[in-house]
C-alpha positions as CSV (number, residue, x, y, z in Angstrom):
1,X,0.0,0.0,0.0
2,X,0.8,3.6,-0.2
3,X,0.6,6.0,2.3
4,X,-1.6,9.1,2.6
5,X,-0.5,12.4,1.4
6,X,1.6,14.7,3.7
7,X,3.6,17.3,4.1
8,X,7.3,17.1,4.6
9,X,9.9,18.9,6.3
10,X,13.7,18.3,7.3
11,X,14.7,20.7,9.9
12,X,18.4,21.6,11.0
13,X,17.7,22.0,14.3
14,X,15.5,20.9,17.4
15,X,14.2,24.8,17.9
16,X,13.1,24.1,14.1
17,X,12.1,20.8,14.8
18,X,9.7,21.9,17.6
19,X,8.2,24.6,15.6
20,X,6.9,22.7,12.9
21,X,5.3,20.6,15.8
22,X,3.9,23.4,17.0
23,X,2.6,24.3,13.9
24,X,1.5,21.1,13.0
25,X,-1.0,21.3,16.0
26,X,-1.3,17.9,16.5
27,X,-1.4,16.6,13.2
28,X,2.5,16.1,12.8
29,X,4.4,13.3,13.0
30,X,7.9,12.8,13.8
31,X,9.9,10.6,11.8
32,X,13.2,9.7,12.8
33,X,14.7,5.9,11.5
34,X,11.3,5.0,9.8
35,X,11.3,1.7,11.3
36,X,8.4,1.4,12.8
37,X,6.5,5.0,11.3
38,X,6.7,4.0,7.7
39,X,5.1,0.7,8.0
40,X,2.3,2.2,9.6
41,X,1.8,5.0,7.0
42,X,1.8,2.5,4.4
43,X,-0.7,0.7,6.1
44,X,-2.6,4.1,6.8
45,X,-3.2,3.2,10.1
46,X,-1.1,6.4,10.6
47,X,-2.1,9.6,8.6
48,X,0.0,12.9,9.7
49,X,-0.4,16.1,7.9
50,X,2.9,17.0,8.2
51,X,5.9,14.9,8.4
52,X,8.7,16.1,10.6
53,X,12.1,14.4,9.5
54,X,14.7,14.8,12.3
55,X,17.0,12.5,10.5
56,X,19.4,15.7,9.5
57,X,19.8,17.1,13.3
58,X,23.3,16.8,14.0
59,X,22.8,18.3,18.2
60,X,20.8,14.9,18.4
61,X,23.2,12.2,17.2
62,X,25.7,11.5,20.0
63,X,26.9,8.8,22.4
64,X,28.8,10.1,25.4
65,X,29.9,9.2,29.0
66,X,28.4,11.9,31.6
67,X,29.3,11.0,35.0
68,X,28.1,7.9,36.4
69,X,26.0,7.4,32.9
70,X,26.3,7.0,29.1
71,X,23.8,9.6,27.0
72,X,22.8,9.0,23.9
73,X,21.0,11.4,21.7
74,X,17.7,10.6,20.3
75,X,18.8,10.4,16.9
76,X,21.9,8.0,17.5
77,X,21.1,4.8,15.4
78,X,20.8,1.1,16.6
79,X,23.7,0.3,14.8
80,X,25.7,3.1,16.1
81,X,25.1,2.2,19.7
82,X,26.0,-1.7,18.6
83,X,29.3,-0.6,17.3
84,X,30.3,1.9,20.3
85,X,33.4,0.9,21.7
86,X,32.4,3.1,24.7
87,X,28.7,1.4,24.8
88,X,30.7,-2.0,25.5
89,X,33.1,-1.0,27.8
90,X,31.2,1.1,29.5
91,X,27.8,-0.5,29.3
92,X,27.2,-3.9,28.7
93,X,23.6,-4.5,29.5
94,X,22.9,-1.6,26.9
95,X,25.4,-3.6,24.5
96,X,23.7,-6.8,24.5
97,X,20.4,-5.4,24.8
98,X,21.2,-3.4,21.5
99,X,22.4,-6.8,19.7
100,X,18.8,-8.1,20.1
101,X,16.8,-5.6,18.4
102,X,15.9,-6.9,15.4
103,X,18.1,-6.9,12.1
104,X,21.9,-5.4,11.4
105,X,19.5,-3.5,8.1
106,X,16.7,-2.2,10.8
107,X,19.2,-1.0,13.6
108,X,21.2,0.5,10.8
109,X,18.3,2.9,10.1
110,X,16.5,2.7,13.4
111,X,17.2,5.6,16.0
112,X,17.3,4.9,19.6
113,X,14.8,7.7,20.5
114,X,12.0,6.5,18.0
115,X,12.1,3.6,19.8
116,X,11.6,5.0,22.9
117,X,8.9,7.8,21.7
118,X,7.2,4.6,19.5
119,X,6.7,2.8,23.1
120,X,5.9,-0.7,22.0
121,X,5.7,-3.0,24.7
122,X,7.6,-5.8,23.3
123,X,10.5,-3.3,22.4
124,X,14.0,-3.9,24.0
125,X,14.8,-0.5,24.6
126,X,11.8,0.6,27.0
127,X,12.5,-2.0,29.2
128,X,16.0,-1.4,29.6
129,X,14.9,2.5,30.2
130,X,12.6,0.7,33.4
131,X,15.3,-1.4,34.7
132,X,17.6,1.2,34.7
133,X,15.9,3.9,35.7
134,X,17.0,6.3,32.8
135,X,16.1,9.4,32.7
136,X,14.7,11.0,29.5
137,X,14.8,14.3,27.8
138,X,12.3,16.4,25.9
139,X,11.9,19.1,24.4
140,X,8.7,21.6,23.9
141,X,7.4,25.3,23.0
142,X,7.8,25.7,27.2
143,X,11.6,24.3,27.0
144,X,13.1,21.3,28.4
145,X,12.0,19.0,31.0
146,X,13.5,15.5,32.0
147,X,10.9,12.5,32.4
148,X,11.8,9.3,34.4
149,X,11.4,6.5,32.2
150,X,8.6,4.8,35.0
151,X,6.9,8.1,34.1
152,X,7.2,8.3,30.5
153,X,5.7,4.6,29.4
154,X,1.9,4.8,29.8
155,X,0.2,2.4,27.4
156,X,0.8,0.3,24.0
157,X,2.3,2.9,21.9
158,X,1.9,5.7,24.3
159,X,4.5,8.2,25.9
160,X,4.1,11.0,28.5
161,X,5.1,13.1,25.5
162,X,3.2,16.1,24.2
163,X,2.6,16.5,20.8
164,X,4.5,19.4,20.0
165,X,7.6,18.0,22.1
166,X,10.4,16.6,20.3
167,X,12.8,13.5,22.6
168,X,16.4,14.6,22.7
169,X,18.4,12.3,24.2
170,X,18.2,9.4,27.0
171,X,20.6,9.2,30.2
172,X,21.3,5.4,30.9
173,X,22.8,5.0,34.9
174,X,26.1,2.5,34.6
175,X,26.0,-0.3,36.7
176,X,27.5,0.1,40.4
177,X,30.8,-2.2,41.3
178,X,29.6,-5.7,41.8
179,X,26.0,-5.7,39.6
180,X,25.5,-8.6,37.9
181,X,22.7,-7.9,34.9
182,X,21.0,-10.1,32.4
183,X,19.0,-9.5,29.3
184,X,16.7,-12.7,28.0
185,X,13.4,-13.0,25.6
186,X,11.7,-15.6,23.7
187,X,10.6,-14.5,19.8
188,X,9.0,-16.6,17.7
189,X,11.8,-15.8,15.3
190,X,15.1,-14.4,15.5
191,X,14.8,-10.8,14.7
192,X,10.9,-10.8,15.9
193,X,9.7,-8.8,18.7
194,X,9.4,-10.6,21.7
195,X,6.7,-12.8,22.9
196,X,8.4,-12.2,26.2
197,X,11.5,-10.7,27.3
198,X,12.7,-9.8,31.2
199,X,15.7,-7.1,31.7
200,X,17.4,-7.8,35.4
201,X,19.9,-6.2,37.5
202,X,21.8,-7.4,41.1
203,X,24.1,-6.4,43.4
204,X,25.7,-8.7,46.0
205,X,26.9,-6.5,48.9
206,X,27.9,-8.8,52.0
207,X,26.8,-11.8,50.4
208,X,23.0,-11.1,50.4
209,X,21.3,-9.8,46.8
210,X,20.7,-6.2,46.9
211,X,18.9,-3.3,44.6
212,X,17.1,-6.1,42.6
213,X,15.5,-4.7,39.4
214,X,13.3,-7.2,37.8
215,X,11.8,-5.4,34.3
216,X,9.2,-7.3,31.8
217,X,8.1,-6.4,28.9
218,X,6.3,-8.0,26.1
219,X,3.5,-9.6,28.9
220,X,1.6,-6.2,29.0
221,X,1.0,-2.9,27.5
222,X,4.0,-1.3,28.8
223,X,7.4,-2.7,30.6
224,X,6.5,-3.7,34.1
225,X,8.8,-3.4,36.9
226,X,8.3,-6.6,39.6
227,X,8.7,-4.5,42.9
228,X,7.1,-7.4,44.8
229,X,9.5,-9.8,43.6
230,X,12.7,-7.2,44.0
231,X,11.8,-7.0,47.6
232,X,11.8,-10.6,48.0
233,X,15.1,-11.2,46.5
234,X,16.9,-8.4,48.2
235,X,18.7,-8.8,51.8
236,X,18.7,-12.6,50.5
237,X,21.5,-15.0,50.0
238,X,21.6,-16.0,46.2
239,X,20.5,-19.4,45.7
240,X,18.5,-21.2,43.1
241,X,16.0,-21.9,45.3
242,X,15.7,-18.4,46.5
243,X,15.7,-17.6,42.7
244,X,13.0,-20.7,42.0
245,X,10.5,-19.3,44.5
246,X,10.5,-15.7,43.5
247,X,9.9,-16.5,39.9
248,X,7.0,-18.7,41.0
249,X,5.4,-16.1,42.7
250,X,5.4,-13.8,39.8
251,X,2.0,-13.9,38.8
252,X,0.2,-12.0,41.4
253,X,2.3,-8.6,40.1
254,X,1.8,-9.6,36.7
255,X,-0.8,-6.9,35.7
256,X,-3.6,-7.2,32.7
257,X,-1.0,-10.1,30.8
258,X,-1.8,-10.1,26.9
259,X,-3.3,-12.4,25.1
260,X,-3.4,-12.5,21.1
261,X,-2.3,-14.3,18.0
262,X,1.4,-15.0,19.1
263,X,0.8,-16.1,22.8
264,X,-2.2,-16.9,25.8
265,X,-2.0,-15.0,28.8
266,X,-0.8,-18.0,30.8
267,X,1.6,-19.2,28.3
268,X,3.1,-15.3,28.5
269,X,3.0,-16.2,32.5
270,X,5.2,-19.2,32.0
271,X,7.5,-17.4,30.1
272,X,7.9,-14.4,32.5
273,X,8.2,-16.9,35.3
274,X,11.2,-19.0,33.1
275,X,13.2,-16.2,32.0
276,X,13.1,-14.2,35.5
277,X,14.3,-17.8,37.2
278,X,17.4,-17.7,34.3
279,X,17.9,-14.3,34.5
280,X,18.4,-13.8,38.4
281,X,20.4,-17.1,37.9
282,X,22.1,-15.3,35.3
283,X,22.8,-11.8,37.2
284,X,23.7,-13.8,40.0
285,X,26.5,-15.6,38.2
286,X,28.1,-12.0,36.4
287,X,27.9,-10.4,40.2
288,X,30.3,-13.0,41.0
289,X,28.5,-15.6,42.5
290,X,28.4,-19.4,41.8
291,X,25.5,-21.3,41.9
């Protein structure tokens, strides 16, 4: 199919950027990669006005180390992130993370902040935003403001961003000293978006599990954090049984699970309750620990 006629623009700059937004008055669209925005104006399930290409902003394309984090402008692609030297070192949740998105020809094209602002729930990059606490940066007509990722996901395909506000860049927190981490989902294919996928962080601090971060995404319309399970792991000696118990227990926290064409709601269940048992296994193991 073809898409709907629009409007294009290719601004310089965010001001620019923004003030097409503005003008567009809710009827704009950003389009950053394409990745996931040109498939759905083909499809016209999308039908923008005015098409806002932020491909040629230069202020948006950056990876950098900031302190304790890595930050990494909106319009840094998939592939650049992959192939950061500084990503890898620095970051290796984010690294492997990045290597599971889809294709080397999508995350050659695909832009780490359209996947953020896109907000599916079976994305990789959302979740990792949850687990990590990141801290993401917008800009509007009233200036800048910073949203917390737990703030920014709100439904399938739904941000906390306004419609004349244009994402600039995500902050990523590094791992503390002794934080294990692990990054596992199920696809139907390689490449696919997952049926399933659970993002986890540990710490072992005087031989008991601490700051447990438990993330799932692909189970519901936006990345869920486990606090319940968290709390039960942390001040805890790591043991598989420990590990076994917590994972079993996951479906009480497990809120509104989805059911469609690739997966049941309990099927979904089992596969939360797997990969958080591998995962903590997993995090326990690169913390240092040996199960």
């Amino acid at each position: 199919m073809k898409p709907a006629s629009f409007d294009y623009a290719a601004p310089a700059s965010v001001a620019e950027a923004v003030s097409l937004l503005v003008q567009g008055d809710g009827e704009a669209k950003v389009l950053a990669g394409g990745q996931s925005l040109v498939p759905l104006l083909n499809m016209r399930f999308a039908r923008p006005e005015l098409l806002v290409d932020i491909g040629r902003i230069s202020e948006i394309d950056f990876i950098r180390e900031e302190g304790d984090a890595l930050v990494i402008g909106a319009g840094a692609t998939k592939r650049a992130v992959e192939r950061s030297s500084l990503v890898a070192s620095k970051h290796p949740l984010l690294h492997a993370a990045t290597c599971l998105i889809a294709h080397p020809q999508i995350r050659n094209r695909g832009t780490i902040g359209g996947s953020m602002a896109q907000a599916d729930p079976a994305a990789e990059y959302p979740a990792l935003a949850v687990v990590l606490d990141a801290e993401l940066t917008a800009v509007g007509p009233e200036g800048e403001r910073k949203i917390p990722a737990k703030e920014f996901f709100i439904t399938y395909l739904t941000t906390a961003l306004g419609e004349s506000e244009l994402l600039t860049q995500v902050r990523f927190p590094m791992l503390a000293a002794g934080t294990g981490w692990s990054f596992r989902e199920v696809a139907r294919r390689h490449g696919d978006f997952a049926i399933v996928g659970a993002a986890i962080t540990l710490r072992i601090d005087g031989g008991v599990c601490a700051d447990t971060r438990i993330a799932l995404f692909g189970v519901a319309d936006a990345p869920q954090r486990m606090s319940g399970a968290e709390a039960a792991v942390d001040g805890q000696p790591p043991s598989l049984a420990l590990f076994e118990q917590v994972s079993a227990a996951l479906d009480a926290e497990i809120e509104d699970p989805l059911a469609d064409a690739h997966a049941s709601e309990e099927y979904r269940r089992q596969l939360a309750r797997v990969l958080t048992r591998r995962g903590l296994v997993e995090a326990a193991e690169r913390a240092g620990v040996s199960l």
